[in-house]
C-alpha positions in Angstrom: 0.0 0.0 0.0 1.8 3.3 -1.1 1.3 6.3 1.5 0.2 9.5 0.5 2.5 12.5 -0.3 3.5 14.7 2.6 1.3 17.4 0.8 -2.1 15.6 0.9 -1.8 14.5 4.1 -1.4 18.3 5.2 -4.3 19.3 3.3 -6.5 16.5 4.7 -4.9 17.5 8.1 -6.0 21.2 7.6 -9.4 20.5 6.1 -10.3 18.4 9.5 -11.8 20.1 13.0 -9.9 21.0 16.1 -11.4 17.6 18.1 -10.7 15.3 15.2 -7.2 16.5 15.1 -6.3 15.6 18.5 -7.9 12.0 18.3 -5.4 11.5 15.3 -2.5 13.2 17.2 -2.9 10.9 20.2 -3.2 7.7 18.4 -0.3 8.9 16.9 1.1 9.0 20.3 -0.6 5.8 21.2 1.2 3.7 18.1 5.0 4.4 18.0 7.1 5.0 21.1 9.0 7.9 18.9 5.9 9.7 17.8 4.6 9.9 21.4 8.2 11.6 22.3 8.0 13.7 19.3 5.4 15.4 19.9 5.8 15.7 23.8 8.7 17.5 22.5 6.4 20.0 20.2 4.1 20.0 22.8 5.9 20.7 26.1 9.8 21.8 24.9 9.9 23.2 21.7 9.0 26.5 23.1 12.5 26.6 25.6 15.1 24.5 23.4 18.0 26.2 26.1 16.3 23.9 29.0 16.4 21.1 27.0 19.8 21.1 25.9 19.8 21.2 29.7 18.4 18.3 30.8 19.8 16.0 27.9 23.2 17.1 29.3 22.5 16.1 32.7 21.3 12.8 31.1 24.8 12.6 29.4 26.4 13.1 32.6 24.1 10.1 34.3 25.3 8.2 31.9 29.0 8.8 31.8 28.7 8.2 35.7 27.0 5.2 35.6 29.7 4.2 32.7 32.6 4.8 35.0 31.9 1.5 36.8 32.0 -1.0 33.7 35.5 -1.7 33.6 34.9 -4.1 30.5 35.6 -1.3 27.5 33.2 -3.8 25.0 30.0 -2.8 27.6 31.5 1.0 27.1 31.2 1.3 23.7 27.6 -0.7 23.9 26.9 2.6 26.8 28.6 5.3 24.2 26.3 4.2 21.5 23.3 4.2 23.2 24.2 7.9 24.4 24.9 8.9 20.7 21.5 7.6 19.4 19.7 9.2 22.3 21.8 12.3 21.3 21.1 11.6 17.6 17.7 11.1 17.8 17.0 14.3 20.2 18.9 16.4 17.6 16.6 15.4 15.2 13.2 16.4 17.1 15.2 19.6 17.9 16.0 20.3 13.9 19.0 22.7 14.9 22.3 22.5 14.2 23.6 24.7 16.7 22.0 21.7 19.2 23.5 19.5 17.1 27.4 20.9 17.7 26.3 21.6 20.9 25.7 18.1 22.7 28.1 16.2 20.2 31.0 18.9 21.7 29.4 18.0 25.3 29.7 13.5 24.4 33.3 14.5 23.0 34.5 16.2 26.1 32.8 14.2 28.6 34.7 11.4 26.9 37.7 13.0 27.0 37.1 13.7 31.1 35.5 10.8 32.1 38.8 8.8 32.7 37.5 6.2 30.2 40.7 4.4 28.3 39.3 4.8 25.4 42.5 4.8 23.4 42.9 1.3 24.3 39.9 0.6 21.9 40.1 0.9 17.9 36.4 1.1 17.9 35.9 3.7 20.9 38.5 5.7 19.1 36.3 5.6 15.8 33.2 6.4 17.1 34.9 9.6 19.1 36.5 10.6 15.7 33.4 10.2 13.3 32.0 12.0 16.1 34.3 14.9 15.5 34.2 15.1 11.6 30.5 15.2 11.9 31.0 18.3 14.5 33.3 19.8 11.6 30.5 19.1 9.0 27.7 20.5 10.9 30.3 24.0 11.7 31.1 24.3 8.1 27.7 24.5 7.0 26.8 27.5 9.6 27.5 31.4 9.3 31.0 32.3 9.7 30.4 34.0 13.1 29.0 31.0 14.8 31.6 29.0 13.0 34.3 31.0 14.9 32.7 30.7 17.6 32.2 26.9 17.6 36.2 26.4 15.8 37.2 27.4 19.0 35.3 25.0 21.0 36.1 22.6 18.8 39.8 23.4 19.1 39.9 22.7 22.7 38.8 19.3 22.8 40.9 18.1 19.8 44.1 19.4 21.7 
């Protein structure tokens, strides 16, 4: 069954009443995990993206604490992934770039501080540097003051 395009369904959605809208919105929410996040985020944080950033970093930190007592680095990298799709995924509800830079530079540097030997792992080490060209991707493609601005950032943790 072929879905239809993004425009028809935004016709059909503006065409319908205030009540029926919602029931569609929370079966949304009812259906898919993701959709019911998504749109707590539209509903409840979109408006104060700053206190957001906020909390996601004081999840990262949670995380990096509770990582300190693996002492396996195989059950590290499983912890670091699962910070980066959480990371990933929040970017994406968030749809700005500047979020983007900003809580990939936070994983990067709580990496570098969390006394992790990460260097002792090929695969850590990969993930921390594709981490770091996508940082340089996602500057490159902003205005040339925020790029200084984040360049410098950048330039600290790669030191």
């Amino acid at each position: 069954m072929k879905a239809a395009s993004l425009n028809d369904v935004k016709k059909e959605l503006q065409s319908l009443d205030p009540k029926e809208l919602a029931e569609i919105c929370v079966a949304l929410a009812r259906y898919k995990k993701d959709n019911k996040e998504y749109l707590d985020f539209l509903l409840f944080e979109a408006h104060n993206t700053q206190a957001y950033i906020t909390r996601l970093k004081e999840q990262i930190d949670e995380d990096f604490i509770l990582m300190r007592g693996q002492g396996n680095l195989y059950y590290t990298k499983k912890s670091l992934r699962k910070v980066l799709r959480y990371i990933n995924k929040y970017c994406k509800y968030m749809g700005e770039k500047t979020a983007t830079i900003d809580l990939l530079i936070y994983f990067c540097v709580k990496l570098k501080r969390s006394g992790i030997p990460f260097y002792d792992s090929k695969l850590i080490v990969n993930m921390y540097e594709q981490q770091l060209k996508k940082i340089h991707t996602l500057i490159s493609s902003l205005h040339e003051d925020l790029q200084m601005d984040y360049a410098a950032e950048l330039a600290k943790i790669e030191d």
